[in-house]
N, C-alpha and C positions, 0 to 999 in steps of 0.2 A: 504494500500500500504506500504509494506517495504521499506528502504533505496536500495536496491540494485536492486528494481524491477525500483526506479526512476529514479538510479544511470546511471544503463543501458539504459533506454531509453531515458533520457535525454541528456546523452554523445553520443550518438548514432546520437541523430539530430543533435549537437552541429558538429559532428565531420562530418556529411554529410554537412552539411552546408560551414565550412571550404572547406572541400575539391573539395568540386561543384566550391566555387564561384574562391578561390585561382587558382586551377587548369587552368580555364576557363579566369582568368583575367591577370595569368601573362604570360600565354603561347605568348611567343614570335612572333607569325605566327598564325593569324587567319587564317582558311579557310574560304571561305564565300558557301553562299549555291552553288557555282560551284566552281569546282577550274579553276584556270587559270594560264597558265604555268609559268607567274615569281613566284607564289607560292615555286616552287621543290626546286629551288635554295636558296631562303631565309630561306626554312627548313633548307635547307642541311647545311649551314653556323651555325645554331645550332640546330643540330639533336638532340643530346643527353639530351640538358634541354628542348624540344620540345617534346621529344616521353615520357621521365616520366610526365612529368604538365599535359597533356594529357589522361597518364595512371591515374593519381591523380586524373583528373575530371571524369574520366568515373568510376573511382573504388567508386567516392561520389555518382554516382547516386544509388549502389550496398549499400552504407551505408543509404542512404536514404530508399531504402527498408524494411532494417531490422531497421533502424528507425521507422519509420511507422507501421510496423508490432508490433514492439514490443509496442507502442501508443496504438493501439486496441487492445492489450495483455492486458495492464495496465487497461483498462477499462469494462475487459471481464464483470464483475460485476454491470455494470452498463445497464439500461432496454434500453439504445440509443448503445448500440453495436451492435441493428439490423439496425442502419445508420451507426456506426463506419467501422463496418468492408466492407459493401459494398461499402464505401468511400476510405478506405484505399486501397481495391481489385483495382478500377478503375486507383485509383493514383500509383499502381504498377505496372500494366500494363502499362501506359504514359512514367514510369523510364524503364522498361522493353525493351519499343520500343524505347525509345531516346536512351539509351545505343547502342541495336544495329544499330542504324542510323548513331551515333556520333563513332562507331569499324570501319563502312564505310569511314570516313574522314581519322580518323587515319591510319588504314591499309596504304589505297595509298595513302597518306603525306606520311608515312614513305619510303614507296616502292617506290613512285615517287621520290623524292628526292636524293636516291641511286640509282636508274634507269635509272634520268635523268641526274645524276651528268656529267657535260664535253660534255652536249649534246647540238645542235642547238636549237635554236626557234622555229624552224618549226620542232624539233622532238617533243618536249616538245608540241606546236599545237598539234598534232597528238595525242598524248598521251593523251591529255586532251577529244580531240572530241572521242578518245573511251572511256571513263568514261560518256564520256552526257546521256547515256540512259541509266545505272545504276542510275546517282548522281538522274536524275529525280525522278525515281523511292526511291529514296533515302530521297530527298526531302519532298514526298509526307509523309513518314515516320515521318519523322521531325513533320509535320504539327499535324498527327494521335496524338503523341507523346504529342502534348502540347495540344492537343486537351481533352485530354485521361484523361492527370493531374488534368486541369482545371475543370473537371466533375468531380472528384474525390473529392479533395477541396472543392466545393462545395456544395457536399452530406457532407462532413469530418463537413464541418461549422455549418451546421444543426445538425449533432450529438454533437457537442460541446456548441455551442449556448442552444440546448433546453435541452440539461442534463446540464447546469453551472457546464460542467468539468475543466474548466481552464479558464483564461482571458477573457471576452467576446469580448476583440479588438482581440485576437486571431483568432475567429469563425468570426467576422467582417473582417479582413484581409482578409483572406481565402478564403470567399466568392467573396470578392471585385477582389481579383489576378484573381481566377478561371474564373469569370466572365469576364476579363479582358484578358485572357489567348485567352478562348473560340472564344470571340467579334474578337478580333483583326487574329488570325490565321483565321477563316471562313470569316471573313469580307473581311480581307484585303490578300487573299492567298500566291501573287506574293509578298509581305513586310515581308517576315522572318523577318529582320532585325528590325525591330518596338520592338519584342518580346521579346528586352535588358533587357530592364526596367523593366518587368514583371520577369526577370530570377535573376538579384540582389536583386529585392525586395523578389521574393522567396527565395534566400539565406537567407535574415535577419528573413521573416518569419520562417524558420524552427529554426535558431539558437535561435530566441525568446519563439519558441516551448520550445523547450530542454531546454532552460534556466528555464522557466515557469514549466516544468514537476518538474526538479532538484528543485524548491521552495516549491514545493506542499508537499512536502516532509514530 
């Protein structure tokens, strides 16, 4: 491995990493998995650091990919790239479908908010019951999404683990998230919200990726 075959991939995860969790932690206005009409209004009071942190967290899920990609790049040579890369495939597909799950919030936050700026409650109601059979639909996405990751990870761990490419808390991480990803979305369907902690701690995992690539150096 060259310096700049590390350089890239480890800056790569580093910079996914950052931008996932930053984007996602300081954005002013959660949506939650429905929206609900005092949402538009709280956008709308800061739209503009609302719609970039936003654009930052969905652009990390995009560096995440070529994160990852570039990861089973770096390991083309190694005889667990026939786990590497069907780990990384599944785990891109999960970024793939969360991104566009998470274009669905953003879009109508954005558009609701301008939409609904100077409107009644009971327009904002309205507004909202026509979005219920999209956001559901929408939802389910969400769910595929972490579902997706999570199998991913977990193949990734097994390629990491039985080649001793990196860390073995690494492949142990990895495992334990994925596993945890999995358990908790199919277990618990209707509790998005549980699936916090699994989403921070995947921020530190990748950034300790990339950290750990950049060492190997």
């Amino acid at each position: 491995m060259t310096h700049l075959e590390t350089d890239v991939t480890g800056w790569l995860l580093i910079a996914a990493a950052v931008m996932l969790w930053v984007g996602w932690t300081l954005l002013p206005v959660r949506i939650g998995a429905f929206f609900q009409p005092e949402d538009f209004p709280r956008v709308h009071r800061r739209l503009q650091l609302w719609i970039w942190l936003f654009r930052i967290y969905l652009f990390g899920h995009l560096m995440a990919v070529m994160g990852l990609v570039a990861l089973a790049t770096l390991f083309s040579e190694s005889r667990m790239r026939i786990v590497l890369w069907p780990g990384v495939a599944v785990c891109l597909g999960g970024l793939f479908v969360a991104a566009v799950a998470q274009a669905f919030y953003y879009h109508f936050g954005a558009w609701g908010a301008l939409d609904m700026d100077g409107k009644s409650e009971n327009e904002r109601e309205s507004f909202v019951d026509k979005l219920l059979v999209s956001t559901e639909y929408v939802t389910c996405l969400v769910r595929f999404s972490r579902v997706f990751f999570g199998l991913g990870q977990v193949v990734l761990a097994i390629g990491l683990l039985v080649g001793a490419l990196l860390s073995p808390w690494l492949g142990i991480s990895a495992a334990i998230l994925g596993v945890a990803a999995m358990a908790l979305t199919m277990g618990l369907p209707d509790s998005l919200d549980l699936y916090k902690t699994v989403f921070h701690l995947n921020a530190v995992w990748l950034a300790a990726l990339g950290v750990s690539v950049l060492q190997s150096a």
